[in-house]
Structure formats: C-alpha cells, structure tokens
C-alpha positions in Angstrom: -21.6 -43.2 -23.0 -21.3 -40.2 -25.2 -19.2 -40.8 -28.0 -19.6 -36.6 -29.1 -16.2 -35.3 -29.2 -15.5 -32.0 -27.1 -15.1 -29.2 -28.8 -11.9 -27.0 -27.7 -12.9 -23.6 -27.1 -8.9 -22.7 -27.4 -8.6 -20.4 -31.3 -5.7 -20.6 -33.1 -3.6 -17.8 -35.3 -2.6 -19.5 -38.9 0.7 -19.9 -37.2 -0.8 -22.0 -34.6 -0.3 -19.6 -31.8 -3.1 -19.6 -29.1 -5.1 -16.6 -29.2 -5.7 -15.8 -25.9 -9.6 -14.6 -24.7 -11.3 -11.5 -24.8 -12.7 -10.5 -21.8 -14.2 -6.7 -21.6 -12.7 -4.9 -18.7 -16.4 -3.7 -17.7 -17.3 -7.1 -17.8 -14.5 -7.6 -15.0 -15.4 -4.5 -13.1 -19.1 -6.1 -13.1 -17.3 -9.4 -11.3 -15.4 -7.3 -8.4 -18.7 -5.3 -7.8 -20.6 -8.5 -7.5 -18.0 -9.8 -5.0 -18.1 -6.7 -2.5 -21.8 -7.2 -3.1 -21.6 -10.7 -1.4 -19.5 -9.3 1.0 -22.4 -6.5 2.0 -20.5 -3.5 0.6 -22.4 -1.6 -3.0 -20.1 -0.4 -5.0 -20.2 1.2 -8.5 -18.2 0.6 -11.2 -16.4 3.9 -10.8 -15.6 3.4 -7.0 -13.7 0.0 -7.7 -10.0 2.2 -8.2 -10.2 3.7 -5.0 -11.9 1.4 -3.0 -8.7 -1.0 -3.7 -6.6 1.9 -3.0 -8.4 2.1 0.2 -7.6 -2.0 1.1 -4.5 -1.2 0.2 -3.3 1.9 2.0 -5.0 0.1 5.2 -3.2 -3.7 4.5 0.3 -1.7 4.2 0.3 0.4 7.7 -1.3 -2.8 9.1 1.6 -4.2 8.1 3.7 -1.8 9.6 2.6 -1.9 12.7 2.0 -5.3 13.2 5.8 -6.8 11.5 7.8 -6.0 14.7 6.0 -7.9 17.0 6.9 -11.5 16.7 3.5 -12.8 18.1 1.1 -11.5 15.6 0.5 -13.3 12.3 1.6 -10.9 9.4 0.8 -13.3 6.9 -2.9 -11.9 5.5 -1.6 -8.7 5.0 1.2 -10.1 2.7 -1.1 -12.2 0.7 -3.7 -9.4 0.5 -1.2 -6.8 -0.5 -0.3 -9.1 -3.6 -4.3 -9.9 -4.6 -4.6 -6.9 -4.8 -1.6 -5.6 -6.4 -2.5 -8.3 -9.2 -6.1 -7.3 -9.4 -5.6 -3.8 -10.2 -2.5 -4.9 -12.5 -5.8 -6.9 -14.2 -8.3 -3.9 -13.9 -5.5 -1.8 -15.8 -5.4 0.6 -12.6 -2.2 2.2 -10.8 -0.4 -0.3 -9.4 -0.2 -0.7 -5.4 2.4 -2.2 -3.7 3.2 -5.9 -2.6 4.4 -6.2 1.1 8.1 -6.4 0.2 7.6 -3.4 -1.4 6.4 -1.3 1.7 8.7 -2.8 3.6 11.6 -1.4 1.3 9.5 1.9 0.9 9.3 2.1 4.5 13.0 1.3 5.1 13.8 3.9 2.2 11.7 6.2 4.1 13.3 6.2 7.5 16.7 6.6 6.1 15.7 9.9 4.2 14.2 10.9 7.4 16.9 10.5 9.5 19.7 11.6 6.7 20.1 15.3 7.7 20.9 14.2 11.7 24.6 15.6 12.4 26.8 14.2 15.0 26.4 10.4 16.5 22.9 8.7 15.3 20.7 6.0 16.6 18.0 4.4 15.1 14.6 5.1 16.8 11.3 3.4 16.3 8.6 5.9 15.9 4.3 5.4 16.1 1.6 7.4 14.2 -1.1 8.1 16.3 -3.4 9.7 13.6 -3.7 10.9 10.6 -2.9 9.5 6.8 -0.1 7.4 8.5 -2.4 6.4 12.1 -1.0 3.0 13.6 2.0 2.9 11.7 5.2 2.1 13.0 8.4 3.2 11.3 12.5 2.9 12.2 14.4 6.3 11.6 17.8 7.5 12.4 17.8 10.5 15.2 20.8 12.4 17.3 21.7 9.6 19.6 21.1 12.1 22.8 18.1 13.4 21.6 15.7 10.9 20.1 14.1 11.0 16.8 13.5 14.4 15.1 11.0 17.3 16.8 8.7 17.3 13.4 8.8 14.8 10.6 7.7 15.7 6.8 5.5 12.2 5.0 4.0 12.2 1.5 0.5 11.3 1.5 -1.6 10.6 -1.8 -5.5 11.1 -2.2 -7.7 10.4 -5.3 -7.8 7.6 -7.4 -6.4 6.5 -10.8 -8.2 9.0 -12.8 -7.9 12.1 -10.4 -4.4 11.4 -8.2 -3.5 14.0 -5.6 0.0 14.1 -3.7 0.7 16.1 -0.9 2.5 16.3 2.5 1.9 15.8 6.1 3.4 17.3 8.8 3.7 15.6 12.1 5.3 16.8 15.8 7.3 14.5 18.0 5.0 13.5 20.9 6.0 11.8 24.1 7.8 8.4 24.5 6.2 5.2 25.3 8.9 3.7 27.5 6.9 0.2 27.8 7.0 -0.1 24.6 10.4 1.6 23.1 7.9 3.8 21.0 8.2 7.6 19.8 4.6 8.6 19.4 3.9 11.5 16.7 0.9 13.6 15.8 -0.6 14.9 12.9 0.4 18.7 13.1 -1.5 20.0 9.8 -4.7 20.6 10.0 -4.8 20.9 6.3 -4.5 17.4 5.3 -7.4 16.0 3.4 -9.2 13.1 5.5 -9.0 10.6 2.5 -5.3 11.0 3.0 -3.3 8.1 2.5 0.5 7.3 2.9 2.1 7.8 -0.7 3.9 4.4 -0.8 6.2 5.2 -4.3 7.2 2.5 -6.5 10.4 2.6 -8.8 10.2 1.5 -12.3 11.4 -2.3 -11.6 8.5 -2.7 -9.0 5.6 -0.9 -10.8 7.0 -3.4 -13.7 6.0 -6.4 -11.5 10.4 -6.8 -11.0 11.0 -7.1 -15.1 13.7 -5.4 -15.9 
C-alpha cells in the first residue's frame, strides 16, 4: 500500500480562505459545444447564447401548454427550465427563466391583457396556433358575453445576448374549440421576424436568482 500522501489541490489566501478555481469561460463554452456534439448538433462557440435561448423559449410554451392537462408529465420542462437557467447564469449570458417564473410571467400576462375589459369579466383560456407564441396556452380575463378580446398585443424577443431585439406581435381572435374550452388565435402581423420568441420578462428579484 502506498504510503505517498495526497496532495490537496484546494489553495489557500494567507487568511486561510479557500480560493476558489479558475476556469476560463471559453474553456466552458468548449464543454457545452462538445456536449451538443454528442448529442449530433455542431455548434460554435458563438451560437451557444442563442441556441439556449432557443431550449428555453421552446421548454417555456411547452410548459404552457402542457400544465393544464393533469395527464401529461410537466416535470422535464421544469427541471430543464432551471439547467438551463443555471447554465447561462454560469456562461455569464442573460438569464432565462425557471418554470415558476413563466408561470408568474404568464399569469402577469393575462391580467394585463384582460385589464382594459369594462363591464362583468370572465376568465377565458386562449391557444396560439402560430407564430412566436405557437402551442401556447394562456388564461385572460374577457367581457363575460363576449369571450376573450378580438386582437391581443404579445412582446416577443429575437437575438441573443450580444444583439437583443424586442418587439410585438399581433394576433386576431379565431374561432372556439368547444371540445376543448379553447379560444384559438392567429398571428395577424406578417412582420414578425421567424426567430421570434415570447419575451418572457424577469424583475430584479428573479434575474437575481430570488436575492434580495
């Protein structure tokens, strides 16, 4: 048996506090390009911001599409939404939000949609069918005789890190799906850049990671 004793790699300050490593960021970039590699997809270093973007917009309006019905698993969008929110917290990018936050963002959302409505209100739950915001599904307030608004105003985002864009999106009620309880709407701009993605906003406390 060896008796060679192991050598900490752990440095120390004079004051005997840890010093933590130093890895380079490009050396991390070089890690998440190898992993898409594996995975079939060739990214380059550059590409990494908005490809997470990308994972993200898509995990969020999976999310919520997918949270009112009781019989499909939500769970691997919530735990995505958080890998990734910490790996770009880790890359230094933008953050992107954790599944509680869409969920209040989306909540937020349908309340400023629904807060011009005058006389009696009922809440309404409304589908995407294309555009930034296709597949997802979204409660807002509309006249309670009437159904949810005729067109509906959404802030989209586009770019990445280095070259953000924001915008809006314009969408016209369709019809109802009575089997399923659904308002369907349309995109109805035919300006809106195809890389479009919903612009899901973060306050302070969240892009903080909660801290006050």
């Amino acid at each position: 048996m060896s008796t060679t004793q192991n050598v900490s790699l752990q440095l120390y300050a004079h004051d005997g506090t840890p010093i933590p490593p130093t890895v380079s960021r490009e050396h991390l970039l070089d890690l998440v390009v190898s992993a898409y590699g594996r995975g079939g997809t060739q990214l380059e270093r550059e590409a990494v911001d908005i490809e997470l973007y990308e994972v993200a917009d898509k995990a969020a309006c999976s999310l919520l599409r997918d949270r009112w019905n009781d019989n499909y698993p939500i769970a691997a969008y919530v735990e995505l939404l958080s890998a990734v929110a910490a790996l770009r917290a880790v890359l230094g990018f933008d953050p992107t939000p954790t599944a509680r936050e869409v969920t209040a963002w989306s909540e937020r959302l349908g309340q400023r949609l629904g807060s011009e409505v005058d006389g009696p209100t009922a809440p309404f739950y409304i589908r995407f069918v294309n555009g930034p915001y296709r597949g997802a599904v979204l409660r807002v307030s509309g006249a309670a005789d009437q159904g949810p608004a005729a067109s509906l105003t959404l802030p989209i985002a586009w770019g990445d890190t280095q070259d953000p864009g924001r915008g809006e999106a314009r969408y016209r009620r369709g019809p109802k799906v009575v089997d399923e309880g659904l308002w369907l709407y349309l995109l109805d701009d035919e300006d809106v850049r195809e890389d479009s993605r919903p612009h899901i906003t973060l306050d302070e406390a969240e892009r903080m990671g909660g801290r006050a």
